[in-house]
DOTIDREN-734027 format. One record per residue: residue number from 1; x, y, z of N, C-alpha, C, CB in turn. Coordinates in steps of 0.001 Angstrom, whole numbers, plus 524288, in hexadecimal, padded with zeros to 5 digits. Glycine has a CB too. Example, Ala and Ser with C-alpha at 12.3 -4.5 7.8 and 13.67 -1.06 7.14 Angstrom:
2
REC   num    n_xx    n_yy    n_zz   ca_xx   ca_yy   ca_zz    c_xx    c_yy    c_zz   cb_xx   cb_yy   cb_zz
REC     1   83386   7E9C6   81E78   8300C   7EE6C   81E78   83390   7F31C   81E78   82C2C   7EE87   82356
REC     2   83232   7F736   81BA8   83566   7FBDC   81BE4   83264   8001E   81EBE   83704   7FDAA   8165D
END
This chain:
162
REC   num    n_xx    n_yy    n_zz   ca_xx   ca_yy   ca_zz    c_xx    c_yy    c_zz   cb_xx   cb_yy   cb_zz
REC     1   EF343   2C479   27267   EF883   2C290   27184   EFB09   2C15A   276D2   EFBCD   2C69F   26E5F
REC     2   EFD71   2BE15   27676   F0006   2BACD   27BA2   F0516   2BCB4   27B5E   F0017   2B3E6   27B82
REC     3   F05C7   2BFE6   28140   F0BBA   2C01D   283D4   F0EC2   2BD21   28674   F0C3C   2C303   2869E
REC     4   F14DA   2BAA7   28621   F15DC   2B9C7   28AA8   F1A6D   2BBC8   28D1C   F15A5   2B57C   28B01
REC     5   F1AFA   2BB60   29351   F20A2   2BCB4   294D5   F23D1   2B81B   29786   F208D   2C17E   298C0
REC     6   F2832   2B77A   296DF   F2BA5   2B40F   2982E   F2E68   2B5EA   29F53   F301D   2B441   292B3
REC     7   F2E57   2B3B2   2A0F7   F3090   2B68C   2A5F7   F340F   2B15F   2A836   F2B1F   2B91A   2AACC
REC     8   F38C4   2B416   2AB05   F3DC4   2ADF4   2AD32   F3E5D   2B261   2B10D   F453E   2AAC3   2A880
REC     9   F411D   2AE6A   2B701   F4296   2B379   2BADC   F4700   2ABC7   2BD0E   F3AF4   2B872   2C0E3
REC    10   F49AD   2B0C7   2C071   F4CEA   2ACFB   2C25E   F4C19   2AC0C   2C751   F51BB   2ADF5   2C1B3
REC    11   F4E67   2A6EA   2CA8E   F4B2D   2A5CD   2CE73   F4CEF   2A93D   2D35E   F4B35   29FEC   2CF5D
REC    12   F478F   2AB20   2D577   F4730   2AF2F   2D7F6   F4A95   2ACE3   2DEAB   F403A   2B11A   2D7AE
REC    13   F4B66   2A809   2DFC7   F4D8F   2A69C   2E381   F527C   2AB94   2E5C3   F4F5E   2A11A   2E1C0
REC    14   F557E   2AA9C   2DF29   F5C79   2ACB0   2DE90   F5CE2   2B154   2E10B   F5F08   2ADFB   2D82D
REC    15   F568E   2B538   2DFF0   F57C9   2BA3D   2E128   F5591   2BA50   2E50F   F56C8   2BE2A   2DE10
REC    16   F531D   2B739   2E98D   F5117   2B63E   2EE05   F57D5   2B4DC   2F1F4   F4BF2   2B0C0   2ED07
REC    17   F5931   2B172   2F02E   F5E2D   2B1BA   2F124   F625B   2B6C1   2F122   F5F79   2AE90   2EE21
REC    18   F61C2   2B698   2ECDA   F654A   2BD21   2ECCF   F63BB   2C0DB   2F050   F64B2   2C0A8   2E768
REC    19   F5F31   2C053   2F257   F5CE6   2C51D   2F546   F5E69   2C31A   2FBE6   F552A   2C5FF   2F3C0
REC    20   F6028   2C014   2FC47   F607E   2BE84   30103   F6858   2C03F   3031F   F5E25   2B741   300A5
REC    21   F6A80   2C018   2FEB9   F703F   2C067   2FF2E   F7122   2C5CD   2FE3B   F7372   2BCC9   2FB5E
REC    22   F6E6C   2C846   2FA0B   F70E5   2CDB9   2F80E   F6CC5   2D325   2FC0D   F6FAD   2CE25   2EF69
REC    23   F6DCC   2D5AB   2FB76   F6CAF   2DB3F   2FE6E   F673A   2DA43   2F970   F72B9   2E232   2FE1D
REC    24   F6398   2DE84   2FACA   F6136   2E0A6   2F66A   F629B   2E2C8   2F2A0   F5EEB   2E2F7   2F72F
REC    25   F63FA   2E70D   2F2CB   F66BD   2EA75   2EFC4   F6C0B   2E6B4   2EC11   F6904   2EF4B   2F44A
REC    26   F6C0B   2E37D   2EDE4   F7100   2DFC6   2EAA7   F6D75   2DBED   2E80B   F7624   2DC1A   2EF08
REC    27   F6A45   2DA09   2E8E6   F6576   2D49B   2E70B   F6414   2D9B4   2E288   F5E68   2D19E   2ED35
REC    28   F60E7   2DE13   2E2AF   F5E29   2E061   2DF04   F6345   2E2F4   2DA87   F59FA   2E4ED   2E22C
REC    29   F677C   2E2D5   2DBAE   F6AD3   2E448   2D831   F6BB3   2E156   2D555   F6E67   2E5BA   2D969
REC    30   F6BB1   2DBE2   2D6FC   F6D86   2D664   2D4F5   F6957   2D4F9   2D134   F6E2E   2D1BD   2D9A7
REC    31   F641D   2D64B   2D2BA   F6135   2D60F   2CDC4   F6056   2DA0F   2CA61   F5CF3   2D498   2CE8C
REC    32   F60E3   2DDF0   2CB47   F613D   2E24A   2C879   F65AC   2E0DC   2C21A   F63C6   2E70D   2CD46
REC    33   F6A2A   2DF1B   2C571   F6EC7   2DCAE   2C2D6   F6F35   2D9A6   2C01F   F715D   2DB3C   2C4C2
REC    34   F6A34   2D4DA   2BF35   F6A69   2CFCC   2BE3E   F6D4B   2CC13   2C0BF   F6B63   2CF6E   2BA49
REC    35   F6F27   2CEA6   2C58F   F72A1   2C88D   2C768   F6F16   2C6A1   2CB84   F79BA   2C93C   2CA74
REC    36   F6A8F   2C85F   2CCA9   F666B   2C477   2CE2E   F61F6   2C4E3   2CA30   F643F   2C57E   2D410
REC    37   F5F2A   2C08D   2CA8B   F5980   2C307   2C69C   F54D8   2C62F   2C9AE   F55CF   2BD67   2C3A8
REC    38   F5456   2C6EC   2C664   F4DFB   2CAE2   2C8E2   F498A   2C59A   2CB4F   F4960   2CF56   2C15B
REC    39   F4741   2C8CC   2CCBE   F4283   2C3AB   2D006   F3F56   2C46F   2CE15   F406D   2C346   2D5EA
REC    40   F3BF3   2BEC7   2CB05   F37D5   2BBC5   2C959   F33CF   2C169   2C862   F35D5   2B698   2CE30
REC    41   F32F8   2C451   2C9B4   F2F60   2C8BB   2CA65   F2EEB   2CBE1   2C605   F30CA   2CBED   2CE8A
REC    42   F355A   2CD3B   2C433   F35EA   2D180   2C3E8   F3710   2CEA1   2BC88   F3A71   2D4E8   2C8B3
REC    43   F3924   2CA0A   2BE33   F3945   2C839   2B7E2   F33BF   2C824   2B584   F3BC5   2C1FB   2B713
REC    44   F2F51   2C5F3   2B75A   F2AAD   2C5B4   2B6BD   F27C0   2CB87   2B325   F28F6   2C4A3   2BC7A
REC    45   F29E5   2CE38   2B76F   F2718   2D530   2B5DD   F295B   2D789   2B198   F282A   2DA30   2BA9C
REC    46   F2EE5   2D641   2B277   F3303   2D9DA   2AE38   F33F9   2DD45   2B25F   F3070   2DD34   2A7F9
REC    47   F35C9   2DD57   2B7AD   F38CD   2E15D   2BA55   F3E05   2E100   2B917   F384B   2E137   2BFCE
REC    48   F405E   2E444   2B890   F46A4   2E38E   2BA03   F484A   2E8B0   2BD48   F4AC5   2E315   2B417
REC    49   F4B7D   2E5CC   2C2DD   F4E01   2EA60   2C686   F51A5   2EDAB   2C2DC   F51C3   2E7D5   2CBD6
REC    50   F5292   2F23D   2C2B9   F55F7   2F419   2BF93   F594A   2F82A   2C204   F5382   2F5C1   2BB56
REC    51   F57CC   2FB68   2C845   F5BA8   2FD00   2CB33   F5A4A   2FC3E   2CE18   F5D92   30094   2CB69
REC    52   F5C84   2FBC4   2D3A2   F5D8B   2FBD4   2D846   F614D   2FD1D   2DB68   F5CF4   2F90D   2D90D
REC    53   F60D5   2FFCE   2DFC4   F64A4   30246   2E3A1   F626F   3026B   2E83F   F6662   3077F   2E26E
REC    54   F650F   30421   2ED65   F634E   30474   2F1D4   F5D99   306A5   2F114   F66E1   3076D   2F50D
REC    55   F59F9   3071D   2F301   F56AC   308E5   2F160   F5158   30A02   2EF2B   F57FE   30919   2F0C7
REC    56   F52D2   3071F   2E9CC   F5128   3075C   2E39A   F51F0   30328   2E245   F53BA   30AD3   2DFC8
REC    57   F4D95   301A5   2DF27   F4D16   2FD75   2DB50   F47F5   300FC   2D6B0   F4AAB   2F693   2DF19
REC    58   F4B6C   2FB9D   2D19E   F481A   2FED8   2CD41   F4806   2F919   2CA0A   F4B8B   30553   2C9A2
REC    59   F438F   2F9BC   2C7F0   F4132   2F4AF   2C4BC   F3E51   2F7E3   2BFE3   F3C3B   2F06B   2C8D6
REC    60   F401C   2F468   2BC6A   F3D2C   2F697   2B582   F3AF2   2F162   2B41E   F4287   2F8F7   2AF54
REC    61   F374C   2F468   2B276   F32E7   2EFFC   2AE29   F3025   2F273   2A996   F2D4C   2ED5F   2B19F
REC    62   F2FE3   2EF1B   2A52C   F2E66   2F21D   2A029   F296E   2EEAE   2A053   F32BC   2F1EC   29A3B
REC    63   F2505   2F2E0   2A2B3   F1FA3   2EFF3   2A1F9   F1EB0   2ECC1   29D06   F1B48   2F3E1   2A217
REC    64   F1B1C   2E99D   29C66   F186C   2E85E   2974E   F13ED   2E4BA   297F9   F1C37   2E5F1   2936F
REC    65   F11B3   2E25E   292EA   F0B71   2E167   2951E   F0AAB   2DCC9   29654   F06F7   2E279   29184
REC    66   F10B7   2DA1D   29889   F0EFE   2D570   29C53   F0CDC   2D813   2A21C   F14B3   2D113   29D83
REC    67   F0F14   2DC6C   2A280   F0E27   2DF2B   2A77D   F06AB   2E09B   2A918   F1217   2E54C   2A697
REC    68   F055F   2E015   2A48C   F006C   2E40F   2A4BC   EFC3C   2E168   2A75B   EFE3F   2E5EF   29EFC
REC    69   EF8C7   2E2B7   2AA2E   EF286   2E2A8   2AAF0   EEE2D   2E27E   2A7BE   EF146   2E630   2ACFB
REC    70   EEB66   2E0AE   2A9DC   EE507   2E0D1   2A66F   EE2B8   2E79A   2A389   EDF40   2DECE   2AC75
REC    71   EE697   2EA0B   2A537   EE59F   2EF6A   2A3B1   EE819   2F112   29F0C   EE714   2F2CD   2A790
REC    72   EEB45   2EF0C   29FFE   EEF87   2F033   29903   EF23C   2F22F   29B50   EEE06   2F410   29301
REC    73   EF629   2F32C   2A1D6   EF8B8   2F669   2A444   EFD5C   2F1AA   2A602   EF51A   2F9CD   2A8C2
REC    74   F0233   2F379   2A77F   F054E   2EF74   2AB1C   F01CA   2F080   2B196   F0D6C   2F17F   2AB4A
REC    75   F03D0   2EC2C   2B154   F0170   2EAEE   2B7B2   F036E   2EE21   2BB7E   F02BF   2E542   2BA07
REC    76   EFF5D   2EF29   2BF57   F02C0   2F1BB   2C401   F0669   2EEEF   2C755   EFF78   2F3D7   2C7AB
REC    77   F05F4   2E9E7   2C740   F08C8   2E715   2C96C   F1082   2E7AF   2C7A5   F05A8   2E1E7   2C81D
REC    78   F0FCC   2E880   2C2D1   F1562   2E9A2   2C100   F18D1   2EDE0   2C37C   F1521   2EAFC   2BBAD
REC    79   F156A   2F2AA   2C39E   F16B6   2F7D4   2C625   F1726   2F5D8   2CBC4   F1222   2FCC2   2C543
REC    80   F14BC   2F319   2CED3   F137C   2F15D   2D38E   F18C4   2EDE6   2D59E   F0E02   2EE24   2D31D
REC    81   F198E   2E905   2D0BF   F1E9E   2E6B9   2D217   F245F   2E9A2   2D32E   F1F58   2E385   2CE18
REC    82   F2328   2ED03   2CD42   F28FA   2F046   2CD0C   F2965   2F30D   2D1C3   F29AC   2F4BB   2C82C
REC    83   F26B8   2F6FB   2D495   F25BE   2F9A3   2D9AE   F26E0   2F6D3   2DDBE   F20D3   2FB35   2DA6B
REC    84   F2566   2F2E5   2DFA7   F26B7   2EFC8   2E1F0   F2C45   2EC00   2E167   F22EB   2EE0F   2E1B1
REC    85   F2DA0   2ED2F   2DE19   F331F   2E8A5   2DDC9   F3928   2EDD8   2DFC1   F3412   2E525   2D432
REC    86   F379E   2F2BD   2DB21   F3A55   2F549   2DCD6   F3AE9   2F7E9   2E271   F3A1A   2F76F   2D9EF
REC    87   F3644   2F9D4   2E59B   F3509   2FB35   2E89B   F3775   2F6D9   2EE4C   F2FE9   2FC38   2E6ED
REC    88   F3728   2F2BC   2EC4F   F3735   2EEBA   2F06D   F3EB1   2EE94   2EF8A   F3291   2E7ED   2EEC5
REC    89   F4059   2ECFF   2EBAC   F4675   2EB76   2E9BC   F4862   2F164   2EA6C   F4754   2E891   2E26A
REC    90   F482E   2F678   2EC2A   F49BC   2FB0D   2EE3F   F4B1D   2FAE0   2F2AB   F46CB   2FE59   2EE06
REC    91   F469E   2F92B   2F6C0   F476A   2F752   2FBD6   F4AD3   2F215   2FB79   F41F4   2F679   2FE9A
REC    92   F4B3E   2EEF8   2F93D   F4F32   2EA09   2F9A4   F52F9   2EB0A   2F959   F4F3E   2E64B   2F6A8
REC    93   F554B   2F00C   2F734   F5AB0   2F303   2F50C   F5C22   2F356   2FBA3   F59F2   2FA4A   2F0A4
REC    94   F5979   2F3B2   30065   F5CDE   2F471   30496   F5B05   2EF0A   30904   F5BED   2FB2E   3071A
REC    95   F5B79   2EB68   306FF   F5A85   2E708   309D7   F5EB7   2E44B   30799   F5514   2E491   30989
REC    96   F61C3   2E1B0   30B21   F659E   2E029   30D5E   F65D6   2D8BC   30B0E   F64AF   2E1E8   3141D
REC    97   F6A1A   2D61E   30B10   F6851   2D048   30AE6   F6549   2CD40   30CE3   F6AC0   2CE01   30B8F
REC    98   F6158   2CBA0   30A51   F5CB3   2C768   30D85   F5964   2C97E   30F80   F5E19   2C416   311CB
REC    99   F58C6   2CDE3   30DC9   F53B0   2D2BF   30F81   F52AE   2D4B5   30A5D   F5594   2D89B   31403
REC   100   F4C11   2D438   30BE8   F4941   2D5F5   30681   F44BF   2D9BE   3088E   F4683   2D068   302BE
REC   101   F4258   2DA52   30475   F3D79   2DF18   305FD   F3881   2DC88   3030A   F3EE7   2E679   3030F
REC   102   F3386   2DD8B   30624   F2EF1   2DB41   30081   F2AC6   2E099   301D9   F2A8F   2D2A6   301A7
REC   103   F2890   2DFF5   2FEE4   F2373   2E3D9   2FEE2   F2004   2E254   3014E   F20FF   2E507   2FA6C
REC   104   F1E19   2E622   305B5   F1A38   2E3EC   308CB   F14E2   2E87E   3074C   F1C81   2E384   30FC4
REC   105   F1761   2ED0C   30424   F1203   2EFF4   301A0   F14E2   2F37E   2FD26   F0E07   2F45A   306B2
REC   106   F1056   2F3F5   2FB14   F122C   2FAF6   2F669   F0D4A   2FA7D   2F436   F187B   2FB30   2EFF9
REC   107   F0E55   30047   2F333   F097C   3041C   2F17A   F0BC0   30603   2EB6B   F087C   30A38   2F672
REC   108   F0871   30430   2E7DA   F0AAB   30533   2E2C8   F05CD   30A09   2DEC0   F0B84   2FE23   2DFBE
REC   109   F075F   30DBE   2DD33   F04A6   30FC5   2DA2E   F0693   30F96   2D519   F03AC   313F3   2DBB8
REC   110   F0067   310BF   2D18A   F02F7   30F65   2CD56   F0075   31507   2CB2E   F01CE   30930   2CA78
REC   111   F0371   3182D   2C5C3   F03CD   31D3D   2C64A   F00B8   31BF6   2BFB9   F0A88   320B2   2C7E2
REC   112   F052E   318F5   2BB1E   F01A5   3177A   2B63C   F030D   312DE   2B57B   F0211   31A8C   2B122
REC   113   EFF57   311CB   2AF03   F0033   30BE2   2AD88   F0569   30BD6   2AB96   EFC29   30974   2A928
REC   114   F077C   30618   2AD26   F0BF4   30531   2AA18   F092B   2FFF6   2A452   F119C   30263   2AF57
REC   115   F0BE9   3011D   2A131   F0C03   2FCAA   29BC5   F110A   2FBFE   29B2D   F0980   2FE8E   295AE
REC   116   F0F65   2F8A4   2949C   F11D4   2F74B   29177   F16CA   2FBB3   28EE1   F0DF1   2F589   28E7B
REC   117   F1467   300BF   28EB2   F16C5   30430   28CA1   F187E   30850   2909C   F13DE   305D9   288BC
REC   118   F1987   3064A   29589   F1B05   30AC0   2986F   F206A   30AF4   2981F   F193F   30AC6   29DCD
REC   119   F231B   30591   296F0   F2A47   30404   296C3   F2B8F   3041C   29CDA   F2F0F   309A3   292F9
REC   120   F3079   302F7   29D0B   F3452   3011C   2A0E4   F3203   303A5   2A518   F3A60   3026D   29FFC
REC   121   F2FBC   3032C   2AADB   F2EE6   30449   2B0BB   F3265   302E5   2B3A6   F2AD5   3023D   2B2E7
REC   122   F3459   3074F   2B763   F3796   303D8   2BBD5   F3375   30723   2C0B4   F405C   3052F   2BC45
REC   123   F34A7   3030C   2C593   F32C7   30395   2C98D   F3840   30535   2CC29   F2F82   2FF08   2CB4A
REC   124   F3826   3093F   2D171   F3C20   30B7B   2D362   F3A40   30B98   2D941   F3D79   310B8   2D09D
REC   125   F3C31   30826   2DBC2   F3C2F   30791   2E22B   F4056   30AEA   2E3D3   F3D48   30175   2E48E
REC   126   F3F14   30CB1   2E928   F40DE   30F4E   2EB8B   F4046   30DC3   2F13B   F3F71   3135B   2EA02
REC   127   F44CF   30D6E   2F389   F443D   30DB4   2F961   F41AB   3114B   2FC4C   F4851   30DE9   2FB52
REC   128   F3EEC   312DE   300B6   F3BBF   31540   30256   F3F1C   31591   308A8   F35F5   312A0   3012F
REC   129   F3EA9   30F8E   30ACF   F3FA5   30EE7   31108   F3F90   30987   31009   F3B29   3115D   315E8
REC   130   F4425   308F0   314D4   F4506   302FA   314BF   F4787   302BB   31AC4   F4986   3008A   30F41
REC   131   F440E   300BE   31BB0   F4492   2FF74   32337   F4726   2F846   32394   F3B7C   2FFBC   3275B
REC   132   F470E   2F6BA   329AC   F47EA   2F2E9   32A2E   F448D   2ED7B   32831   F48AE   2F3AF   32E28
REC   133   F3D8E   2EECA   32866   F3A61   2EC12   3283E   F3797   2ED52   322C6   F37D6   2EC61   32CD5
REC   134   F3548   2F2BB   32167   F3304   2F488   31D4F   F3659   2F95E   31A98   F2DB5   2F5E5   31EFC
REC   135   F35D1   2F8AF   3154C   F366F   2FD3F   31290   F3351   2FEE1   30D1C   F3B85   2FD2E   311AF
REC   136   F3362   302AA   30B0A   F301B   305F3   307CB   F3471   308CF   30259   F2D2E   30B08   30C6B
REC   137   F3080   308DD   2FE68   F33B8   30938   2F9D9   F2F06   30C64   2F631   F3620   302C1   2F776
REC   138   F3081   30EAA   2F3B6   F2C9B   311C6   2EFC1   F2E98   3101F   2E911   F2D64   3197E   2F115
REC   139   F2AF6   30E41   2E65F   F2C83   30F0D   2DF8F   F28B2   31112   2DCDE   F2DBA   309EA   2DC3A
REC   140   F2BD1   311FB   2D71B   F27F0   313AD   2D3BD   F2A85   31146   2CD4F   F272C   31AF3   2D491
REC   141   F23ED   30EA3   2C97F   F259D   30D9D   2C5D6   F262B   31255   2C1B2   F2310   309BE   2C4B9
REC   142   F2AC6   311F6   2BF03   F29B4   316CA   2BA5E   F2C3F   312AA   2B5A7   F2DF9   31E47   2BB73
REC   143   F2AC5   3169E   2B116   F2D63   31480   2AB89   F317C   31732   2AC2E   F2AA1   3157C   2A5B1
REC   144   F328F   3171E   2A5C0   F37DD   318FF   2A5C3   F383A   31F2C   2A42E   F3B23   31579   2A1D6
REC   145   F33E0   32297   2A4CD   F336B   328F1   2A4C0   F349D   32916   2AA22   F2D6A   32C1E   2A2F3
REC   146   F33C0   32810   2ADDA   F3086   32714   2B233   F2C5C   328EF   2B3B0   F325D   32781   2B55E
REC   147   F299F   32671   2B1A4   F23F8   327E3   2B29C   F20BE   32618   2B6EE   F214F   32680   2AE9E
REC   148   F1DEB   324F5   2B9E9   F1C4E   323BC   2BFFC   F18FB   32135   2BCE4   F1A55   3282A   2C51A
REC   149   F1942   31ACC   2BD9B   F1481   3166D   2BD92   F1271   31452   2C2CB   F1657   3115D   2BA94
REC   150   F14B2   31331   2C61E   F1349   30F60   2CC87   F1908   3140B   2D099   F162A   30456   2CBAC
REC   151   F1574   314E0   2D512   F1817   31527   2D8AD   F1641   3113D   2DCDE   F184E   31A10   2D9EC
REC   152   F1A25   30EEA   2E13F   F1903   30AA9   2E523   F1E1A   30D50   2EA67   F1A81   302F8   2E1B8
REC   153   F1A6F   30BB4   2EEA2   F1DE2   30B2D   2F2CF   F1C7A   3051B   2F524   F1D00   3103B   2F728
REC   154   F22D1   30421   2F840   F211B   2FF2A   2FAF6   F22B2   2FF14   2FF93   F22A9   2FA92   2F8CD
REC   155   F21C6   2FBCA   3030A   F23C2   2FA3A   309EA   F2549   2F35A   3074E   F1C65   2FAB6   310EA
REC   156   F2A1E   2F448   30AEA   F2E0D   2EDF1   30AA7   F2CB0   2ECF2   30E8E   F34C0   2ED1D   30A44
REC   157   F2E5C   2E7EC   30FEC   F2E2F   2E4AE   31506   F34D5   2E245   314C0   F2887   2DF17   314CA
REC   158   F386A   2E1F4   31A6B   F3CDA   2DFDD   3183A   F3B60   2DA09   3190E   F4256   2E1E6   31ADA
REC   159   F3FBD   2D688   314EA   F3CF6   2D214   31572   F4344   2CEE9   31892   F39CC   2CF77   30E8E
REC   160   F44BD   2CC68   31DA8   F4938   2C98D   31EBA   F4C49   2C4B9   31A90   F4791   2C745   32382
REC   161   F4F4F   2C51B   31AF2   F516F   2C123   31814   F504C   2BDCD   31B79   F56B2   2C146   31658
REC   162   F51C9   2B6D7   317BF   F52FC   2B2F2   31AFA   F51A9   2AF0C   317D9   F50AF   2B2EB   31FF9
END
């Protein structure tokens, strides 16, 4: 039997823009908010940011079996994205206008399988260290017991505006 999914994102320019005028911590509120959209990424997966603060960022996704692998499992890549978005948009919480951060590594473990039936995951970044040039952030995915699915740490790179 044949699935399909529909996916629309808005053009990712606006919030390329936005990121150049607003602080971090003001750009990730703004989508958090809906008064910017989320980026192309995150519509795709089913992320949605759902808190953020200095700090902290938190992203939920309700797996399902568009997500999955040749195994009958969601992909690690999902656990991998969410870790990485929050982890990375934690550290963006203290970057300034026209300064951004990207991932230049992380180390992701994965603890169990996630499915169809595991329900709602959020990933939870955390600031670690945030220097002039590099900084570091730790997350972890759980459901909604919190149960430990993926832990990840990462190293940023700052990136200049311009």
């Amino acid at each position: 039997m044949s699935r399909t999914l529909s996916v629309s994102w808005s053009d990712p320019a606006v919030l390329a823009a936005a990121g150049q005028r607003m602080s971090g911590l003001d750009c990730l509120r703004a989508i958090r908010d809906g008064a910017l959209p989320p980026p192309p990424i995150a519509q795709l997966l089913g992320l949605r940011l759902v808190e953020v603060q200095p700090g902290q960022a938190v992203f939920e996704c309700v797996p399902g079996e568009h997500h999955y692998n040749p195994i009958g499992v969601v992909h690690g890549g999902l656990a991998m994205t969410m870790l990485d978005s929050a982890m990375t948009c934690a550290i963006q919480t203290h970057a300034p206008a026209g300064r951004g951060f990207t991932t230049v590594e992380a180390k992701t473990n994965f603890i169990r399988p996630i499915t169809a039936g595991t329900g709602l995951i959020r990933a939870v970044g955390s600031v670690l260290h945030v220097g002039s040039r590099l900084a570091t952030a730790e997350g972890r995915v759980l459901d909604a017991a919190g149960k430990l699915y993926a832990h990840a740490t990462t190293t940023c790179i700052v990136l200049n505006g311009g």
